[in-house]
C-alpha positions as CSV (number, residue, x, y, z in Angstrom):
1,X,9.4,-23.1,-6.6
2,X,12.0,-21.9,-8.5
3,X,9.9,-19.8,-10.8
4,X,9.6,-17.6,-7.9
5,X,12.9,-18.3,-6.7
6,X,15.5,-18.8,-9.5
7,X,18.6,-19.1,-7.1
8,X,17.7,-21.7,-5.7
9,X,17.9,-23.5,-8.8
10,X,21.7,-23.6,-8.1
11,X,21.7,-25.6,-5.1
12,X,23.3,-29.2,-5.9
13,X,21.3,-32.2,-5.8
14,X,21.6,-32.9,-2.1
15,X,21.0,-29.7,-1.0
16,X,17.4,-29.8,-3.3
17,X,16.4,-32.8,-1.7
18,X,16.7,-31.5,1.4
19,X,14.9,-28.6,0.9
20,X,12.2,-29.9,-0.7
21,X,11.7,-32.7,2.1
22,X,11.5,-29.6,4.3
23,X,9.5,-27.4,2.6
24,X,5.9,-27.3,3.0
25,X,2.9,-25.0,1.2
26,X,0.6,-22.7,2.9
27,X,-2.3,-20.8,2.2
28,X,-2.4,-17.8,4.5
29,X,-5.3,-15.0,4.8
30,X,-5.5,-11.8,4.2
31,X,-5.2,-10.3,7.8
32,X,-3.6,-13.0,9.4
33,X,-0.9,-12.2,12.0
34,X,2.3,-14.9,11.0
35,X,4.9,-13.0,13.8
36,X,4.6,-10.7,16.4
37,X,6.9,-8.4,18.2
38,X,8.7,-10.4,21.0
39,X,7.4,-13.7,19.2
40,X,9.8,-16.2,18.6
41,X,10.5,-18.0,14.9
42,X,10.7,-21.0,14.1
43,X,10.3,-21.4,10.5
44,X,11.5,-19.3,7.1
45,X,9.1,-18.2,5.1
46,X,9.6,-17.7,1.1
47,X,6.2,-15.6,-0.5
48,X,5.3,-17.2,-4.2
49,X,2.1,-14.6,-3.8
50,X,0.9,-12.0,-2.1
51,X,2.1,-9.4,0.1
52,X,3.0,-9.5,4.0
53,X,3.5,-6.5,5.5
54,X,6.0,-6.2,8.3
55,X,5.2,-2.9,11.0
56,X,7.0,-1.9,13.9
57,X,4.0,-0.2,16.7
58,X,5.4,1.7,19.5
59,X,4.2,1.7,22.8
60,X,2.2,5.2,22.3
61,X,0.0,3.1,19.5
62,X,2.7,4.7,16.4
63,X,3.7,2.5,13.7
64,X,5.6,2.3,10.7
65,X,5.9,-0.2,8.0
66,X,9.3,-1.2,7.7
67,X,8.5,-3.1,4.3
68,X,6.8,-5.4,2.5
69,X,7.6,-9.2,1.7
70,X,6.1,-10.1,-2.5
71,X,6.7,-12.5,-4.7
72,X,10.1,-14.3,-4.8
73,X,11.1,-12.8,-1.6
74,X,11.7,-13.4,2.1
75,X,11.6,-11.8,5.7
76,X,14.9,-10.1,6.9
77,X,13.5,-10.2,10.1
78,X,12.8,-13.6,10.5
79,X,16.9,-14.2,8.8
80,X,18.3,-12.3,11.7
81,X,16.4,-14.3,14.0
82,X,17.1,-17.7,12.9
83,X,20.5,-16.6,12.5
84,X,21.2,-15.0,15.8
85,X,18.5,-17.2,17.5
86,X,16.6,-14.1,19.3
87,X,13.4,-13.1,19.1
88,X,10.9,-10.8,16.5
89,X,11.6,-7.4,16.8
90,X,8.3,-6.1,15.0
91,X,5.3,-7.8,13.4
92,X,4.2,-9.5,9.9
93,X,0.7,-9.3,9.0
94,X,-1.1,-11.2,5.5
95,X,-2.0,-7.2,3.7
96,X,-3.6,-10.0,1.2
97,X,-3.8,-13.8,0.7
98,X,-0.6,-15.3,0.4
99,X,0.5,-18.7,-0.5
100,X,4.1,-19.3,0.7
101,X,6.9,-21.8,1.3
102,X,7.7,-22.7,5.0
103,X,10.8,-24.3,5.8
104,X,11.6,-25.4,9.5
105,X,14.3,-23.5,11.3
106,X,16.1,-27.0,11.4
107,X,16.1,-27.3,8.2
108,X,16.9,-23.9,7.5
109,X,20.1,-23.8,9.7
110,X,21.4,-27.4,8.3
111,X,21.0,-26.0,4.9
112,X,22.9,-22.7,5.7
113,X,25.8,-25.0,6.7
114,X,26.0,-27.5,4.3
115,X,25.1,-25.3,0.5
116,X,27.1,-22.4,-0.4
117,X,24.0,-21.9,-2.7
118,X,21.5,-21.7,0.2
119,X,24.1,-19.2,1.9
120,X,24.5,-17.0,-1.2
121,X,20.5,-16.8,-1.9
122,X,20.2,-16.0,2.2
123,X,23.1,-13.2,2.2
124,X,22.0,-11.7,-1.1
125,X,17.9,-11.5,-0.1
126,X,19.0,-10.2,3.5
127,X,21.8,-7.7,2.1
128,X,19.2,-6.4,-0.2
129,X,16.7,-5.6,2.4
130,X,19.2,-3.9,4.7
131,X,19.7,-1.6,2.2
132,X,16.3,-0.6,1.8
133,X,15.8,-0.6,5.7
134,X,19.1,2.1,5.4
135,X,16.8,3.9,3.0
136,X,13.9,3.9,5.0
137,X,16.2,5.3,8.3
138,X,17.6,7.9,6.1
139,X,14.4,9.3,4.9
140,X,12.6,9.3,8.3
141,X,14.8,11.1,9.5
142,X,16.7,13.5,7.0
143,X,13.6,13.7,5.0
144,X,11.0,16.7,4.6
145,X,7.5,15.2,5.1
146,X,6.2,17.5,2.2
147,X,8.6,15.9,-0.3
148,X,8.5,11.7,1.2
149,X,4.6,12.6,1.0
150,X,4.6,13.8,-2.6
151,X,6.9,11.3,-3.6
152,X,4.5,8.3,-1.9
153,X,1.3,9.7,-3.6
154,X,2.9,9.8,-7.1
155,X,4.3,6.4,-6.7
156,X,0.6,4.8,-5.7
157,X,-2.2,6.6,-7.4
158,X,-3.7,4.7,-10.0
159,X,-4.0,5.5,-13.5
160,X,-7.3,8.0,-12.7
161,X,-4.6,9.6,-10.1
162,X,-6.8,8.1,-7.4
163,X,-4.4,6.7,-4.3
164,X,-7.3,4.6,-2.0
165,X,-6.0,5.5,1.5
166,X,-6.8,7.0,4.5
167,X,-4.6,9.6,6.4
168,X,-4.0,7.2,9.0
169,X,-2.6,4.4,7.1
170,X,-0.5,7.2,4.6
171,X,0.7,8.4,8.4
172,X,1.9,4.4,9.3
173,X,3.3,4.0,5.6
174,X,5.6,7.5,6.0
175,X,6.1,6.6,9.7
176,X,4.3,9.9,11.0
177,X,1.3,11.4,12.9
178,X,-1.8,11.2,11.4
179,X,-2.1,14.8,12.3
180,X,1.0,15.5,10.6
181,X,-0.1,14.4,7.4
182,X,-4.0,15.7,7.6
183,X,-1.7,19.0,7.9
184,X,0.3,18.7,5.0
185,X,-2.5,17.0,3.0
186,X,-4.2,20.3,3.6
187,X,-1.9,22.3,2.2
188,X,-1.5,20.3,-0.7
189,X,-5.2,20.9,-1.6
190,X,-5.0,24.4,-1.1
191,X,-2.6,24.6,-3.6
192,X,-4.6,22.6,-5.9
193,X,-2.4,19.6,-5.7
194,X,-4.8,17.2,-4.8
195,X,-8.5,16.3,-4.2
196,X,-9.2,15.2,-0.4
197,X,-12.3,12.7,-0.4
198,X,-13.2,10.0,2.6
199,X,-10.4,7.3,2.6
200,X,-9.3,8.6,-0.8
201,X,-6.6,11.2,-2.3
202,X,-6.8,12.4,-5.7
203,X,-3.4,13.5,-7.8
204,X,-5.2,16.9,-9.1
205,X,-1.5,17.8,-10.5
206,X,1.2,15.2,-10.6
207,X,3.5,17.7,-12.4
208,X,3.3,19.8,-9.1
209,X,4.3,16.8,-7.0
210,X,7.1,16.0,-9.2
211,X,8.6,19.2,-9.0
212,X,8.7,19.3,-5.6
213,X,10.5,15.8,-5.4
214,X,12.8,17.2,-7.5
């Protein structure tokens, strides 16, 4: 456990016997659906691998991914809820197997009394992943599709410049319309930027991209 999560290694020896009474391993899907918008939670949840990705979907069918929950980390989402005892406000979905720690709400609240080790992991995860939810605000909506785009395909092609995505799920990543990106995906290609192939894009000229970030 604590190879994935080192600050919990700091928790006295009452506090790790609780915790580890508590605790309990899973095995999750890809594709599986562990929260839903209006759901309520009941347990934490600490990934030691995979990836769950965590989407808000308006009522017109829109979504966005707020972020994604790896390795040694855990749900902000599901903090605010056990903390303020309210309900999901988006949805977490397995994007590939995962195997994960679950620990019971109980448990979870007794432990966020009692360790000022438990508290300081908890506040330092959760003020970490405001921060990147300010991020994401700022950039949806200060930022120029053109450059978020550029920026997105640079950071996931692979080493062949290939990113494997379709315009839809680039539009839910970049919190847009599909039509939107098809648009600027376009124009991108018609500058000789990129390659447009069925549910792949091809980095034709990264240097390009990176300018325009710039």
């Amino acid at each position: 456990m604590t190879a994935a999560f080192p600050a919990l290694a700091k928790l006295d020896a009452a506090g790790a016997r609780i915790l580890e009474a508590g605790l309990r391993s899973v095995d999750i899907p890809a594709g599986t659906v562990l929260f839903r918008d209006g759901g309520d939670c009941t347990t934490y949840l600490l990934v030691q691998e995979g990836a769950v990705r965590v989407q808000k979907v308006a009522e017109n069918g829109r979504e966005i991914v707020l972020y994604r929950v790896e390795r040694g980390q855990s749900c902000v989402l599901t903090t605010n809820c056990l903390l303020g005892g309210g309900l999901y406000g988006a949805e977490g979905i397995a994007e590939t197997a995962v195997r994960a720690l679950v620990l019971p709400a109980t448990t979870f609240r007794g432990l966020l009394a009692g360790s000022e080790a438990f508290r300081d992991f908890i506040f330092s995860v959760y003020a970490a992943r405001i921060a990147d939810l300010l991020l994401l605000i700022e950039e949806v909506a200060f930022g120029r599709i053109d450059v978020r785009l550029a920026a997105w395909l640079r950071g996931r092609a692979d080493g062949g410049g290939d990113v494997q995505a379709t315009h839809q799920e680039i539009s839910v990543e970049l919190g847009t319309a599909r039509e939107v990106i098809s648009r600027q995906l376009k124009d991108f290609e018609r500058r000789g930027w990129v390659e447009l192939h069925r549910g792949r894009v091809r980095v034709a000229d990264a240097a390009a991209l990176s300018r325009l970030i710039v």
